[in-house]
C-alpha positions as CSV (number, residue, x, y, z in Angstrom):
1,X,52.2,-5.8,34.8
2,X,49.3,-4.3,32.9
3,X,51.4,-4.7,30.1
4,X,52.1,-8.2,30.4
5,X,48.2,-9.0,30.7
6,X,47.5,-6.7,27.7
7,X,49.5,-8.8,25.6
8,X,48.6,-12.3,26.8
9,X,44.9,-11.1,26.0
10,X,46.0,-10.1,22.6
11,X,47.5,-13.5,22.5
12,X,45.0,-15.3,23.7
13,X,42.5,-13.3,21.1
14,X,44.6,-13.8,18.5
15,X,44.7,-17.9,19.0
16,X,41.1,-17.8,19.5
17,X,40.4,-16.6,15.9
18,X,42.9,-18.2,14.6
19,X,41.1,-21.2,16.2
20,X,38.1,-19.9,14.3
21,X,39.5,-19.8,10.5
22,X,40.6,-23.1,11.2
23,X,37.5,-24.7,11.6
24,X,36.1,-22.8,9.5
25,X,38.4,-23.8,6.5
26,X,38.0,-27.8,8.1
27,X,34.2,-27.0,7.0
28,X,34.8,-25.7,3.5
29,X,37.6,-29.0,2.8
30,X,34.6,-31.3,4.3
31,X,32.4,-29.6,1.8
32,X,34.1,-29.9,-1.4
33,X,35.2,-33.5,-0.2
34,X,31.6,-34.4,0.3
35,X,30.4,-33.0,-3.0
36,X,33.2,-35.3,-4.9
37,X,31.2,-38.1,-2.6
38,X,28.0,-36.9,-2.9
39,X,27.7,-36.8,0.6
40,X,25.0,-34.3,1.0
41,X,24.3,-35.1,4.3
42,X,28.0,-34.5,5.3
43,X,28.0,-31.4,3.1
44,X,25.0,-30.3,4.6
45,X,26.4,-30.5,8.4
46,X,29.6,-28.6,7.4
47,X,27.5,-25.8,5.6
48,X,25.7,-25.5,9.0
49,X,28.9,-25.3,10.9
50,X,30.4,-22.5,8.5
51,X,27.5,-20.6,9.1
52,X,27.7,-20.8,12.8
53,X,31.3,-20.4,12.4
54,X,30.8,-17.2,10.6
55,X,28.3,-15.7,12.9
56,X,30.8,-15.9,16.0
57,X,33.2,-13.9,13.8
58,X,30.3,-11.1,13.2
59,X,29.9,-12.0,9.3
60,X,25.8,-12.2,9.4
61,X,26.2,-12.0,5.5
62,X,28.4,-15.5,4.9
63,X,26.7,-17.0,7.8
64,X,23.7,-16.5,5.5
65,X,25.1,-17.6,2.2
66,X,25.6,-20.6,4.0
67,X,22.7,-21.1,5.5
68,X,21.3,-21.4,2.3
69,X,23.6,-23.9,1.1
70,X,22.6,-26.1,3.9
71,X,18.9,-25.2,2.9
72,X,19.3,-26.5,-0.6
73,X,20.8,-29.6,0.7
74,X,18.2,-30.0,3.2
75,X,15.6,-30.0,0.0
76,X,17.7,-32.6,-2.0
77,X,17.7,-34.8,1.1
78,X,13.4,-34.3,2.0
79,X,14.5,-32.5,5.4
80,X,11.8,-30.1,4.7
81,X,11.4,-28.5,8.4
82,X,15.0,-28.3,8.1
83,X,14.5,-26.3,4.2
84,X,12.0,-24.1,6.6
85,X,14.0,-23.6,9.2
86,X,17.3,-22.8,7.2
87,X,15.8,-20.3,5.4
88,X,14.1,-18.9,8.0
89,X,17.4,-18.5,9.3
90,X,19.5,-17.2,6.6
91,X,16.8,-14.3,6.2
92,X,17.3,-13.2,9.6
93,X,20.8,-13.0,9.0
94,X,20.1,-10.9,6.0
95,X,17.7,-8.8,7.8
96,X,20.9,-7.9,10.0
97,X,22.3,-6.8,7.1
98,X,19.7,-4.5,6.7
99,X,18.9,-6.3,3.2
100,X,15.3,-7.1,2.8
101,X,15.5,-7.9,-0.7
102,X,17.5,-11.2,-0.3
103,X,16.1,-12.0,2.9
104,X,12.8,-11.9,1.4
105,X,14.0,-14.3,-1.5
106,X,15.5,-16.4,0.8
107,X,11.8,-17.3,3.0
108,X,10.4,-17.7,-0.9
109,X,13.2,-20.4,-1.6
110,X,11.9,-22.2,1.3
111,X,8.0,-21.8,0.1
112,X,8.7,-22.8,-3.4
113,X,10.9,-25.8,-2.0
114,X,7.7,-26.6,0.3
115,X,4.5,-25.8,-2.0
116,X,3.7,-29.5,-3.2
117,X,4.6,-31.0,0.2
118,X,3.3,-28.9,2.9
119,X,1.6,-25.8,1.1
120,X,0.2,-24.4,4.2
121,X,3.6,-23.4,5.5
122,X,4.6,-22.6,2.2
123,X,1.3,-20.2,2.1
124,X,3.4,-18.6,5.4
125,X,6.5,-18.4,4.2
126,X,5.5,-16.7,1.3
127,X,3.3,-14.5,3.1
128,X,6.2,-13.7,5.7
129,X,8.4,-12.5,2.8
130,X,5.6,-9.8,1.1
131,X,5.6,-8.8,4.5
132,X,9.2,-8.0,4.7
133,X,9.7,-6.3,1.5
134,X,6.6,-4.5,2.7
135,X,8.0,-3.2,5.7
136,X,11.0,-1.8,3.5
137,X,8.8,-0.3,1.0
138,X,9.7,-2.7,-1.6
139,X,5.9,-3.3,-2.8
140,X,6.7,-4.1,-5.9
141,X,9.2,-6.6,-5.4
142,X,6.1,-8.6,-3.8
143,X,3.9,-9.6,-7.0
144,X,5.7,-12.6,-8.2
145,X,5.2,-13.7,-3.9
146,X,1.5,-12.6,-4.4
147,X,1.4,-14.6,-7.8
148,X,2.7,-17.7,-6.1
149,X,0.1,-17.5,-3.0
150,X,-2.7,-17.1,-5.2
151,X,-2.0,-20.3,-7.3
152,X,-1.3,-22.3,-4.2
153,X,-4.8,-21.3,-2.8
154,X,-6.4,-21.8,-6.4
155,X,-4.6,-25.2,-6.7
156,X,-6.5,-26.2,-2.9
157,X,-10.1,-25.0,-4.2
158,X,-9.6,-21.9,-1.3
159,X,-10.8,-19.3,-3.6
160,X,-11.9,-16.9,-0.5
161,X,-8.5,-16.9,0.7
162,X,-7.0,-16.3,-2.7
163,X,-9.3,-13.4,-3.6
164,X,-8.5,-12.4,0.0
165,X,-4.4,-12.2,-1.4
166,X,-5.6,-10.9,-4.5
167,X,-7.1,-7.7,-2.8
168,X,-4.0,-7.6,-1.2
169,X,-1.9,-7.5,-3.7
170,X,-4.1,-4.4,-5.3
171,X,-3.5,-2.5,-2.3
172,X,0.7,-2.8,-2.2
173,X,0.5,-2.0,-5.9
174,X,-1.6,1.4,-5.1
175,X,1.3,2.3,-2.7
176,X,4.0,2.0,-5.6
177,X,1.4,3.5,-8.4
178,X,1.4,0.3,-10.1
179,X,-1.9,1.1,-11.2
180,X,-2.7,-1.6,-14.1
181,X,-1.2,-4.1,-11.9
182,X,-3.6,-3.0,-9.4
183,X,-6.7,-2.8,-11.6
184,X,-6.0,-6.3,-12.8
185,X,-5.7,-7.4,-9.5
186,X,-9.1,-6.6,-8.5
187,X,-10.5,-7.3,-11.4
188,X,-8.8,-11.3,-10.7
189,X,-10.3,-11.0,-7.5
190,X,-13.9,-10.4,-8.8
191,X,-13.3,-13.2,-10.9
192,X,-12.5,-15.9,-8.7
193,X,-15.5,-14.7,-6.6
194,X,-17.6,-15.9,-9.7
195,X,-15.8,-19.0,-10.2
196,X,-16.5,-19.8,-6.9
197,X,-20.3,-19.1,-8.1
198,X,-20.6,-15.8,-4.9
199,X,-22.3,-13.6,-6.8
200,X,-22.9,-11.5,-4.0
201,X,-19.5,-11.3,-3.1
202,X,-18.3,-10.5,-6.3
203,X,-21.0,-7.9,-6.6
204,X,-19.9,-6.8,-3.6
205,X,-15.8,-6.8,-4.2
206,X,-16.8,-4.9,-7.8
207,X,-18.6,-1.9,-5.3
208,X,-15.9,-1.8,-2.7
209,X,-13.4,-1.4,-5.8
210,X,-15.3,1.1,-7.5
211,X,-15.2,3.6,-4.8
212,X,-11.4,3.6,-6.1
213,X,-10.7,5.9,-8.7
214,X,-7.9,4.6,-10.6
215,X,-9.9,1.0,-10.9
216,X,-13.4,3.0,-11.6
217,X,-11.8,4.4,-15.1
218,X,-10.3,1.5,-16.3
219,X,-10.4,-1.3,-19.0
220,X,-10.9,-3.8,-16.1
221,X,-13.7,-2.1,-14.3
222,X,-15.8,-1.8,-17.4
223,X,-14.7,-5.9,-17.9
224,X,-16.4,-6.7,-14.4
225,X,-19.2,-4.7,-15.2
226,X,-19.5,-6.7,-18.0
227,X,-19.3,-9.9,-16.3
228,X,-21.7,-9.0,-13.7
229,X,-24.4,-7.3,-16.2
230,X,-24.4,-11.3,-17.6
231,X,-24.7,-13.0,-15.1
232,X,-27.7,-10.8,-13.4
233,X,-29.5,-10.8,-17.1
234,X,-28.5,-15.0,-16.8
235,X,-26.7,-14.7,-20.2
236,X,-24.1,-17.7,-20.4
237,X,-23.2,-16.8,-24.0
238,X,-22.6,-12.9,-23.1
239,X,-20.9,-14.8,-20.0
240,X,-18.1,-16.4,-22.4
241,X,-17.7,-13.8,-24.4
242,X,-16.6,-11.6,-22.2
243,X,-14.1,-14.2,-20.6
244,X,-12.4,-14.7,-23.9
245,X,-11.7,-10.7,-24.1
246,X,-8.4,-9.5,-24.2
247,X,-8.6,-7.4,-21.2
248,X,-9.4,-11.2,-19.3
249,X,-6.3,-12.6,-21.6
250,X,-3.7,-10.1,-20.2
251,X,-4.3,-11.5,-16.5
252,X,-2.4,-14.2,-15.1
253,X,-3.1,-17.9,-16.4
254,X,-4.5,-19.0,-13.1
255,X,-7.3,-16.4,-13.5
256,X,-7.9,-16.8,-17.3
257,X,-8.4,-20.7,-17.0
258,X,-10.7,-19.5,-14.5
259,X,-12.3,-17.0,-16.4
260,X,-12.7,-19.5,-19.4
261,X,-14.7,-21.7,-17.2
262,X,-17.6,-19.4,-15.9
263,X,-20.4,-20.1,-15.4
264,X,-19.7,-22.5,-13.2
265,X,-22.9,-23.0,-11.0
266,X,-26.9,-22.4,-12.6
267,X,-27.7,-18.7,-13.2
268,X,-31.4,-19.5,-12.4
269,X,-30.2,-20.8,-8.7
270,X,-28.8,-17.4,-8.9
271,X,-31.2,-15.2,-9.3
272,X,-33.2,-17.4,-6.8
273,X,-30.7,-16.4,-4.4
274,X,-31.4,-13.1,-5.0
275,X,-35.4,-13.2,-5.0
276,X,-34.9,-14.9,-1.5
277,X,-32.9,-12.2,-0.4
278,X,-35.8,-9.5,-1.3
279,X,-38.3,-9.1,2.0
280,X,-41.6,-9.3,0.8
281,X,-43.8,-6.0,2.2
282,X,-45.6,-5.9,5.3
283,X,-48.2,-4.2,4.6
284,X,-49.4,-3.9,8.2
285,X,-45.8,-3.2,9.4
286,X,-45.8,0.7,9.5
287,X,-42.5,0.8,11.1
């Protein structure tokens, strides 16, 4: 009797997967059918069906690959919390893979798909996926993700929030030793400060940096110092100069049309700022 059951189980297991790969091979003929029709709303559906097909049968990696497939279909059709979501999902997959690598790419897929229609959640996404390579160690797999969030916050006038990503950047490149990509990283940062005409917080970024030694010694730090020497003495000229240096010209193209740019605001409001700042002395205060 035990026998008997054993085998109709078998049987019944075998069907069952059999049943599988043949819905699985009705997606992939309903795919290539609907590419030859352009269909990609057909192809699209089918791609999503494989994928779920392939995660019953414990294959994480082709339920991914087409995941993505449905993603990029979701794009060319302007489904775009579907391009979020796919992704979103295909990297999870990957992540049970245990590969961070393309699970990362796959979340910046859907940011670059989403940066000139909804570039907050793109600003996520790619936030999302530094995070996962940062998790695996894989700091410098992150700059180009860095890069991306920097120009997007650039592009919206939040220069806080990219010099905020811009400091972040120099940290993950001081945990791989990346040391001139951290050095220019800060010294971007100080930058955009400018541009945004904080002097204080760009003198402020240059001190905190400082205290680092690697940034302390190099080409950049003595740029900044540079910069910030100008703009306290109110020298636009000296200003320009310095922005036109090649040390400014090996940064990224963001930052140097930036940098060609200062001063932006009027150095005398400036240094008004700072007088302001300065507490005359009480001279009957002798606390």
């Amino acid at each position: 009797m035990e026998v008997r059951s054993n085998l109709f189980l078998a049987i019944k297991n075998k069907t069952q997967f059999y049943q599988m790969e043949c819905r699985l091979e009705d997606c992939y003929l309903v795919v290539r059918a609907s590419w030859f029709r352009k269909d990609n709303e057909k192809a699209k559906a089918a791609f999503e069906k494989a994928s779920k097909g392939q995660e019953i049968i414990s294959s994480p990696w082709d339920a991914a690959k087409h995941m993505e497939s449905a993603a990029a279909l979701a794009k060319e059709l302007g489904h775009w919390n579907e391009v979020s979501d796919h992704y979103r999902r295909a990297s999870e997959l990957y992540i049970e893979c245990g590969r961070s690598q393309p699970a990362s790419d796959a979340v910046a897929k859907a940011a670059s798909a989403l940066e000139e229609v909804v570039p907050d959640e793109a600003v996520r996404l790619y936030t999302d996926a530094c995070v996962i390579l940062e998790e695996d160690g894989k700091e410098h797999m992150a700059f180009d993700l860095y890069r991306a969030v920097t120009s997007i916050h650039v592009k919206l006038g939040r220069y806080t929030d990219a010099a905020t990503v811009l400091l972040r950047w120099g940290v993950a490149a001081d945990k791989c030793n990346a040391v001139n990509s951290q050095c220019k990283a800060y010294l971007s940062a100080i930058i955009v400060y400018l541009y945004a005409h904080d002097f204080q917080q760009a003198q402020k970024c240059y001190n905190d940096c400082s205290q680092i030694e690697t940034f302390l010694n190099s080409d950049q730090n003595r740029c900044a110092s540079k910069l910030l020497s100008a703009y306290e003495e109110g020298d636009t000229e000296e200003i320009k100069r310095v922005a036109k240096s090649s040390t400014i010209s090996n940064l990224d193209h963001v930052i140097i049309r930036l940098a060609r740019k200062l001063p932006t605001g009027d150095l005398k409001e400036l240094k008004g700022d700072e007088a302001k700042e300065e507490e005359p002395l009480d001279e009957n205060d002798l606390t």
